[in-house]
N, C-alpha and C positions, 0 to 999 in steps of 0.2 A: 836208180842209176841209169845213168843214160849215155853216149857216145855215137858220133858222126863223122862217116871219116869218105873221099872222093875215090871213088875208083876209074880206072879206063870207061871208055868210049860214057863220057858224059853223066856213070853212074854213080849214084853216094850208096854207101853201108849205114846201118845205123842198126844200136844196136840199145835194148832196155829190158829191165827187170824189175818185176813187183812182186815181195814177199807180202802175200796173204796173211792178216792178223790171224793166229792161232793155224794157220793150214802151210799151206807147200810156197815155193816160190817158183815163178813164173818168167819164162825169158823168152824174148823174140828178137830174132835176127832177122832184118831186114835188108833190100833195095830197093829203090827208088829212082824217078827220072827228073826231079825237082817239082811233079805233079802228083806224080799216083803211085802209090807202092807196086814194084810190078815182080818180086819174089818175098815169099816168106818162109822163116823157120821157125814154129811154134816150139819151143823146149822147158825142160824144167823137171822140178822131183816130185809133179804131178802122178794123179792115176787118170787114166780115160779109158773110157771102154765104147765101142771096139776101137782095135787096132787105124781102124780105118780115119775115125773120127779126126784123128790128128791130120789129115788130107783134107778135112773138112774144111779144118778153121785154116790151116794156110792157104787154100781155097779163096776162103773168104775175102782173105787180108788182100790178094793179089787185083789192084786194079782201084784200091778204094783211094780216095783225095787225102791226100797227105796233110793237106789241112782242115780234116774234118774235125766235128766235133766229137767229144766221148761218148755223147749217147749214140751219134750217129754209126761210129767203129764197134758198142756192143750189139749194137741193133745188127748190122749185118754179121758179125761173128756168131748169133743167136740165130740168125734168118739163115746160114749156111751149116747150119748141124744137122744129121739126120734126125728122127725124131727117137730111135733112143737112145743115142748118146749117154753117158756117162760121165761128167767132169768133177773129178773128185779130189779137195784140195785145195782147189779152185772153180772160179766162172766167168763167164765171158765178162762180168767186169771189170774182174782183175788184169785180164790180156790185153782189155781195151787200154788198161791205165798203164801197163809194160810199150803198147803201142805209141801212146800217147809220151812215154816217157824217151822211147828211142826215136821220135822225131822234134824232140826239143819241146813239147808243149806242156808236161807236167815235169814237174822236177822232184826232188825230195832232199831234205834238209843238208843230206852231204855237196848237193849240187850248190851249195850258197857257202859264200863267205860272211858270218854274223856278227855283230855287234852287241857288245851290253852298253845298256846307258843308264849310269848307275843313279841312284834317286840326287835330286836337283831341286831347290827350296824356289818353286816356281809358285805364282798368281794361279788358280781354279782355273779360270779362265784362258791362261794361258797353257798349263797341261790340256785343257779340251783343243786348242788351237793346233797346240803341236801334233798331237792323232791326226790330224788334218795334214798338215804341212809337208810333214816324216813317210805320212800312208804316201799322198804325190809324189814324194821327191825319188821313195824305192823304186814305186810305180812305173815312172820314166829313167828308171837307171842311175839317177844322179849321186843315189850312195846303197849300199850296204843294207838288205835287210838285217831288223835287231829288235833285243827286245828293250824297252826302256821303263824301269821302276819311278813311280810319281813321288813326291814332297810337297806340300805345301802348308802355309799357316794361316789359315781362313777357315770359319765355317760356311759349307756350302751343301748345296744339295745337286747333283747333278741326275739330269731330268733323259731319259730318252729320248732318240727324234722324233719320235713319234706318237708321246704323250701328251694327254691336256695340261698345260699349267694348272688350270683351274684346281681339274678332278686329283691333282696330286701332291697339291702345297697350300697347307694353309697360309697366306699371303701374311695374316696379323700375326700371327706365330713365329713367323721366319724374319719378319721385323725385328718382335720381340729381342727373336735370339741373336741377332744380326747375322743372320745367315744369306748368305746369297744365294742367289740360283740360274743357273745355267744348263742350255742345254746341250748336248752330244751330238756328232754324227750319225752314232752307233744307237740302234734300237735299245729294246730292253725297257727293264724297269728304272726306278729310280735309288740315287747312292745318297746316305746321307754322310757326308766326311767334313768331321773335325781335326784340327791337328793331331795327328796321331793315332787316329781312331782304325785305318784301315790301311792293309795291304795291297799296295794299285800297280799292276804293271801293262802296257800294250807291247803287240806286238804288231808290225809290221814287215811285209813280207809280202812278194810279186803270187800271186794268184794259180799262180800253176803250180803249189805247193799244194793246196789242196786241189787239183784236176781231180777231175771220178767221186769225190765224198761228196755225198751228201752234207745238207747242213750241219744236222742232227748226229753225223760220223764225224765231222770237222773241228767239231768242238772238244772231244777227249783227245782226238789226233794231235791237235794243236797244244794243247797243255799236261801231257803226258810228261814231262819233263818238271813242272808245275807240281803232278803228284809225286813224282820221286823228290824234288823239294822240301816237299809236306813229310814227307816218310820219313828222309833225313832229319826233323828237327822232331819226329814222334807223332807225327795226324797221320794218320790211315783216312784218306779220304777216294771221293769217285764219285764220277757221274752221276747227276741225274736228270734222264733229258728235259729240256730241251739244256738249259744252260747252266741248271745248277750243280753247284760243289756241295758236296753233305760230305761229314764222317756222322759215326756213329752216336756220337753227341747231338749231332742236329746238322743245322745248314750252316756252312762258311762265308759263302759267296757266290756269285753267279760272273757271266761273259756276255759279253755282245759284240758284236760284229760288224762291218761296213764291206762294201767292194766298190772301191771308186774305178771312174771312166780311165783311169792313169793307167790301169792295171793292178795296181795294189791294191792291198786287203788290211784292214784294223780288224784284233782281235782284240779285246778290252778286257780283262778281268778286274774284281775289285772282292777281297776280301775280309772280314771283318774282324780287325783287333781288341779292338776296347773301347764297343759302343754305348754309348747314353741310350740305353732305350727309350727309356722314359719322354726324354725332350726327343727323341728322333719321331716317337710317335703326335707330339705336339704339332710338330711343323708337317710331318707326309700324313695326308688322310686315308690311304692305298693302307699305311700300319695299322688303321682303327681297324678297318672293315678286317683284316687279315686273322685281327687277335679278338674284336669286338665281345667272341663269347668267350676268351681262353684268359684273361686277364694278362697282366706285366708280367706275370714269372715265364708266361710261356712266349714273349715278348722278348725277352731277354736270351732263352731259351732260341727261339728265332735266328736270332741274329751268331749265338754260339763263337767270342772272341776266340779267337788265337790264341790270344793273352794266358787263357783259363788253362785252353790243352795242352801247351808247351811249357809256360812258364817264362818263356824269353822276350828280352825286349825287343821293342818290335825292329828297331835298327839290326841286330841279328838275323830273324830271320829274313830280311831284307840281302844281306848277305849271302844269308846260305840260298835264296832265289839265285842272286846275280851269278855265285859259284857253282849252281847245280847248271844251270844253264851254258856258263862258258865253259865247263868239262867236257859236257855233254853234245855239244855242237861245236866246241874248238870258238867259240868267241870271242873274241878281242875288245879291251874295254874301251868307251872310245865316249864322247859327247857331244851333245848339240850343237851343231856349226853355228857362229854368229849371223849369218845369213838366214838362216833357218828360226830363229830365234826373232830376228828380226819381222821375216815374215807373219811368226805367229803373233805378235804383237802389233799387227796392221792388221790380220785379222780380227782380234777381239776389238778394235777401233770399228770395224769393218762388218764383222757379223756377230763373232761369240759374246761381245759385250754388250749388242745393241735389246732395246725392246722387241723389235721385231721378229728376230729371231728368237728372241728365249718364249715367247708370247704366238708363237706360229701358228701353234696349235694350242688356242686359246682355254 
């Protein structure tokens, strides 16, 4: 939560709060001279010990650039404690990220108006296009952070940016199977998707949603909504860092990420409903090595469909995603501008479709 508001002789107020996962919540009231914070009030249903300490950190905060970064504001809120301080509940990086929240530079999901963008019988090609396009256009303001669920009717394999084609597709195999292959923005591993086979949603969203987390903190943060999804249709699932989804059964699916120069941020998840393992592990050579001494049952096991734990078609829980999400965040359902659309299909002309790109990293 954040708010900014002018007062006399040339000052603004500003004003933010960050409830700590599992501890206390955190609020700091500020002013400012449009350069440097020049009062503060640390507050909140914190403990600190001693009394004094809370002098400390408004101390701190008093003087520092108001457009610093977060490590820079925990760094001196940390450099300004005495040394035995007590903060209990919280820590100087939760105040840095209340900081950061009352001068507009982190936000948090109430601070946004969201979009669902409901699944669309799109080209491989052109869903990796639109993560590109959709991530820019938030980036620079031009629409609506949202999340959008994928469709398509192609087999494909889509590749990391930053893997070898070589070391991760067998080229005769994916012929065979006439599979395509394509590669992403977003790091990670590789997705093997047939019609039908997985659960795919991105999300896009301006970058100051995750301010203060870590990567490794970014990714449950980000799809917590995701697992109350899974709850609702009967998967108990969670984390496993860095990006995987497990339940109890096994692994669901994994995330990957971007942060473009735009400001925006792609969050990618893809989940698996009802994979051929057998042919997935023909065309990816990354699945030999993985199962080489476990055989196909634990192959299959791997990959752990949806399909098996719920029981529902996969268009359902594609629903119950888009629903848990627009309660949840007040979403409106909304789609792909023609413009946008447009754009990404000059891209796949342009880079997602070419040699050179899917082949970069040889």
């Amino acid at each position: 939560m954040s708010a900014e508001s002018r007062h006399g002789h040339g000052g603004y107020h500003a004003h933010g709060e960050y409830k700590v996962s599992g501890g206390k919540l955190v609020v700091v009231d500020l002013s400012h001279d449009g350069r440097h914070i020049t009062d503060a009030s640390v507050n909140g249903d914190f403990f600190l010990e001693p009394d004094e300490a809370l002098d400390d950190l408004n101390a701190a905060l008093r003087g520092t650039d108001i457009r610093a970064g977060y490590q820079e504001v925990a760094q001196r809120l940390q450099e300004g404690l005495r040394p035995e301080a007590q903060l209990i509940g919280f820590n100087e990086r939760a105040l840095a990220s209340a900081v950061r929240r009352a001068l507009g530079h982190a936000s948090t999901w109430s601070d946004h108006g969201w979009e669902v963008l409901p699944a669309q019988k799109l080209p491989i090609t052109v869903n990796v296009a639109l993560d590109q396009v959709l991530t820019e256009e938030v980036g620079r303001g031009n629409r609506p952070p949202l999340m959008r669920l994928w469709d398509w009717d192609e087999r494909a394999v889509v590749i990391g940016s930053f893997q070898s084609l070589a070391n991760e597709v067998d080229a005769e195999a994916a012929t065979q199977h006439d599979v395509q292959v394509v590669r992403r923005i977003s790091g990670g591993g590789a997705m093997f998707m047939e019609p039908g086979n997985c659960v795919t949603y991105s999300l896009c969203f301006p970058q100051s949603l995750v301010d203060g987390l870590s990567f490794a903190e970014s990714y449950p943060f980000l799809d917590a909504w995701a697992m109350e999804a899974l709850q609702r249709i009967g998967v108990r699932a969670e984390y496993k860092p860095l990006n995987d989804i497990v339940s109890a059964q096994g692994k669901i699916g994994g995330a990957a990420q971007k942060r473009l120069a735009s400001g925006g941020m792609l969050h990618h998840v893809t989940m698996s409903y009802d994979i051929d393992a057998e042919k997935m592990m023909q065309v990816l050579r990354i699945g030999r090595e993985k199962i080489s001494d476990k055989g196909i049952a634990s192959a299959v096991k791997r990959v752990d469909p949806l399909r098996s734990q719920t029981g529902l078609a996969r268009e359902e829980i594609l629903e119950a995603f888009a629903q848990t999400f627009a309660q949840r965040y007040g979403a409106q359902i909304a789609s792909v501008r023609d413009h946008e659309l447009e754009r990404a299909r000059s891209l796949v002309e342009e880079k997602f479709g070419t040699h050179e790109w899917t082949a970069r990293v040889p």
